[in-house]
C-alpha positions as CSV (number, residue, x, y, z in Angstrom):
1,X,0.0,0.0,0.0
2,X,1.9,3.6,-0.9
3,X,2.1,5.9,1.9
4,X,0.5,9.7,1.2
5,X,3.4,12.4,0.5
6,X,2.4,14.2,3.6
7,X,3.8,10.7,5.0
8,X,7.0,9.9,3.9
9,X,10.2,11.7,4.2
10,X,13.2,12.0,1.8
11,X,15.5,9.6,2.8
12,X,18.0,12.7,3.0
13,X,16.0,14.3,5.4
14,X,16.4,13.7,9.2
15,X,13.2,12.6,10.7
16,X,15.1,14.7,14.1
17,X,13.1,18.1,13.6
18,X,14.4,20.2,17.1
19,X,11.8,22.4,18.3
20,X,12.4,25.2,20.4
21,X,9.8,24.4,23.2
22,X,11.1,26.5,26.4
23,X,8.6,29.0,26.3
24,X,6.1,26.5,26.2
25,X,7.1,24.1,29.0
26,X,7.9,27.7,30.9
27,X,4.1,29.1,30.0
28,X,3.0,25.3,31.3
29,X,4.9,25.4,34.5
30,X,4.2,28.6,35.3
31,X,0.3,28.0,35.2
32,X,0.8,24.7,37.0
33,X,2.8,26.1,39.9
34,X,0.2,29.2,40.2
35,X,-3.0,26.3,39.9
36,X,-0.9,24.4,42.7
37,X,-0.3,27.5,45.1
38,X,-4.0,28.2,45.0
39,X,-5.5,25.0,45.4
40,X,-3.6,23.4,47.7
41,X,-6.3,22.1,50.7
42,X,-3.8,20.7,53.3
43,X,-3.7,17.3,51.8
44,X,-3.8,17.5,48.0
45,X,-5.3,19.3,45.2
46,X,-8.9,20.3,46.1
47,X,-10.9,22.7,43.4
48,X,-14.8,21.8,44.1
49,X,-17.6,22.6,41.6
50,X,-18.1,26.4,41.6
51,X,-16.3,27.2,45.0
52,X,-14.0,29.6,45.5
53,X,-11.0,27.4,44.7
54,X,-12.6,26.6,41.1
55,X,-12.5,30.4,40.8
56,X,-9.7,31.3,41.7
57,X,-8.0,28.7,39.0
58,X,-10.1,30.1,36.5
59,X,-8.9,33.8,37.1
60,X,-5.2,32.1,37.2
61,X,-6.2,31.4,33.1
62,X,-8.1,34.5,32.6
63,X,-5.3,36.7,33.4
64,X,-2.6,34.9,31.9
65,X,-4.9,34.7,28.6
66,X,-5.4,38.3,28.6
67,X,-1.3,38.7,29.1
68,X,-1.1,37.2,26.2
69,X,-3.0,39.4,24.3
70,X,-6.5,36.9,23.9
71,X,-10.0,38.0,24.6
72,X,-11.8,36.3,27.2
73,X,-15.1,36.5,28.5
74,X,-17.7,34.1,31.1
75,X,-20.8,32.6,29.6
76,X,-24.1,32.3,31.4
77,X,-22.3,29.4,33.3
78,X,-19.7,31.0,34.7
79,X,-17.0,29.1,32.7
80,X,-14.1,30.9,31.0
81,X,-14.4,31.3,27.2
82,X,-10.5,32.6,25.7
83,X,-11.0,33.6,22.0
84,X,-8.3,33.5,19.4
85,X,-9.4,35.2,16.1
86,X,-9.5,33.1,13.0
87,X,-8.5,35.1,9.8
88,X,-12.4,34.2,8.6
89,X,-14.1,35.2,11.7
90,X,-17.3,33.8,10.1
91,X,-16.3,30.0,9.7
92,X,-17.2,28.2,13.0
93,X,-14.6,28.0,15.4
94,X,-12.9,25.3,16.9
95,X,-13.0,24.4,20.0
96,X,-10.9,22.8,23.0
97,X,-10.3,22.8,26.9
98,X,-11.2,21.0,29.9
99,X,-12.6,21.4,33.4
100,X,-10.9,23.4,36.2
101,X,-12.9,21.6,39.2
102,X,-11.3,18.8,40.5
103,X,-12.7,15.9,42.8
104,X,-11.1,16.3,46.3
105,X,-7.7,15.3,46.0
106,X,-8.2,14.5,42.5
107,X,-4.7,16.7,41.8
108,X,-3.1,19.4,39.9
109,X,-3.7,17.8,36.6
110,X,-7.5,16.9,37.0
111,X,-9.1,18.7,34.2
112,X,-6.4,21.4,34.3
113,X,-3.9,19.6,32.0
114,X,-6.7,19.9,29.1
115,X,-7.0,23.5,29.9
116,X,-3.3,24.3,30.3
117,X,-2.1,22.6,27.3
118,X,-5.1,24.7,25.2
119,X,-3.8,28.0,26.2
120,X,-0.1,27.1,25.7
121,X,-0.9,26.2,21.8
122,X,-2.7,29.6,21.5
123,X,0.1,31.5,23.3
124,X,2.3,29.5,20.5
125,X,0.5,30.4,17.8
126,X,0.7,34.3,19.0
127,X,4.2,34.2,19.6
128,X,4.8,32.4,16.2
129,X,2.1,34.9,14.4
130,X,0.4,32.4,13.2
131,X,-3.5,33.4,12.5
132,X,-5.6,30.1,11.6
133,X,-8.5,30.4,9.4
134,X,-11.2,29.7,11.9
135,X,-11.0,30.8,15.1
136,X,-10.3,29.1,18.1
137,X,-12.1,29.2,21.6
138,X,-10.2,27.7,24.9
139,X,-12.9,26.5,27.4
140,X,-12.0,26.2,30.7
141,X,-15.4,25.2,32.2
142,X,-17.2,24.7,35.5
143,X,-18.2,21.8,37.7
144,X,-17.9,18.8,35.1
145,X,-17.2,16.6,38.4
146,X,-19.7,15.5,39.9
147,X,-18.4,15.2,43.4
148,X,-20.0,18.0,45.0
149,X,-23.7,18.1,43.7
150,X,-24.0,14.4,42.6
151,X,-24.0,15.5,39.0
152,X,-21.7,15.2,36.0
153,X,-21.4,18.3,33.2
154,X,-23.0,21.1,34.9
155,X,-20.5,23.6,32.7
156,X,-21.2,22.0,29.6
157,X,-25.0,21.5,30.3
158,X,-25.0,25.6,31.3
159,X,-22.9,25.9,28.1
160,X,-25.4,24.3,26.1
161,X,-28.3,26.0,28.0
162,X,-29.2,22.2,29.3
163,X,-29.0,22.8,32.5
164,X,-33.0,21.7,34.2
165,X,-34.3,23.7,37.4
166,X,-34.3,20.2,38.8
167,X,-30.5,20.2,38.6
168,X,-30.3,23.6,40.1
169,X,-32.4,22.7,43.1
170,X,-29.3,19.9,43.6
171,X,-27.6,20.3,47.1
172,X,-23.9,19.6,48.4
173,X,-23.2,17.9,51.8
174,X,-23.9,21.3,53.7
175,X,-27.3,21.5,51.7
176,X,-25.6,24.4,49.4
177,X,-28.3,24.1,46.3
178,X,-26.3,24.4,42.8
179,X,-28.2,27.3,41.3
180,X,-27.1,29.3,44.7
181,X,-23.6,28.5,44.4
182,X,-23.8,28.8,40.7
183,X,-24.9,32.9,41.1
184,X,-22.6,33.4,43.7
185,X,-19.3,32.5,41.2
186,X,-21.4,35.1,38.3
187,X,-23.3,32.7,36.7
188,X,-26.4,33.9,35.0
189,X,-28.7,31.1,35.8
190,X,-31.5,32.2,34.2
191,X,-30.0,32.3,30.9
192,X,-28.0,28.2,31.5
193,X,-31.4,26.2,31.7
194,X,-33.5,24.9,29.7
């Protein structure tokens, strides 16, 4: 079976292609060590479904997005949207990202790592000048553990506008109800259910 060209290399070509990737393990690091730092619970690494932990991790990629020069905005669910301008702004975009909430414990990486390695590609892609043809949009979302409210997706269901009053009526172990805890981290309830 012939390979494609995209494929195969000329066999007096080095398949060794060095790439300059300090900036990008640095960027990485960085954002790691900060996420670390403000999640720490005593144990491990603790960031519970929209709590203040979960929000202060989200802020931790907010700012360093807008360093970087990206938009960034929260939808109705709270979660962080960063924007990276396609050169045909009417195409749809592309998406990519993760969860910032973690189950207790659950670590540094848990849904961070997804997040993290999203923003490091657009910082690339900035510092390379390189404009795709469709934008791209990092998510970083909300409470897709379900440790604390017993429920699985709450960012993406509030994304999608999915979420059900049932769901918001949902409690934590102190009786907390998810639509309360959801406004108090800026979420526009009304406008993340069905």
């Amino acid at each position: 079976m012939a390979e494609s060209a995209d494929m195969t290399m000329p066999a007096n070509q080095s398949s060794n292609v060095f790439v300059d990737d300090a900036e990008d393990r640095a960027l990485a690091g960085e954002l790691f060590d900060a996420l670390r730092t403000a999640s720490f619970d005593g144990v491990g690494i603790t960031r519970e479904s929209y709590s203040e932990r979960e929000s202060v991790a989200l802020d931790i990629v907010d700012t360093k997005a807008r360093e970087l020069g990206l938009e960034t905005h929260r939808d109705a669910g709270a979660n962080l949207v960063v924007t990276f301008a396609g050169s045909e702004p009417d195409l749809p975009f592309l998406a990519c990202g993760s969860h910032l909430d973690s189950v207790p414990q659950g670590g540094n990486f848990d849904g961070a790592a997804g997040v993290v390695a999203g923003l490091t590609v657009l910082a690339r892609f900035k510092r390379d000048k390189i404009t795709p043809r469709r934008t791209i949009k990092l998510f970083g979302l909300r409470g897709e553990e379900s440790s604390r409210f017993g429920k699985a997706y709450m960012g993406s269901l509030a994304l999608f506008g999915k979420l059900t009053a049932e769901d918001l009526r949902g409690a934590d172990r102190d009786g907390r109800m998810l639509g309360d805890c959801m406004r108090d981290v800026g979420a526009d309830v009304a406008h993340a259910i069905a």
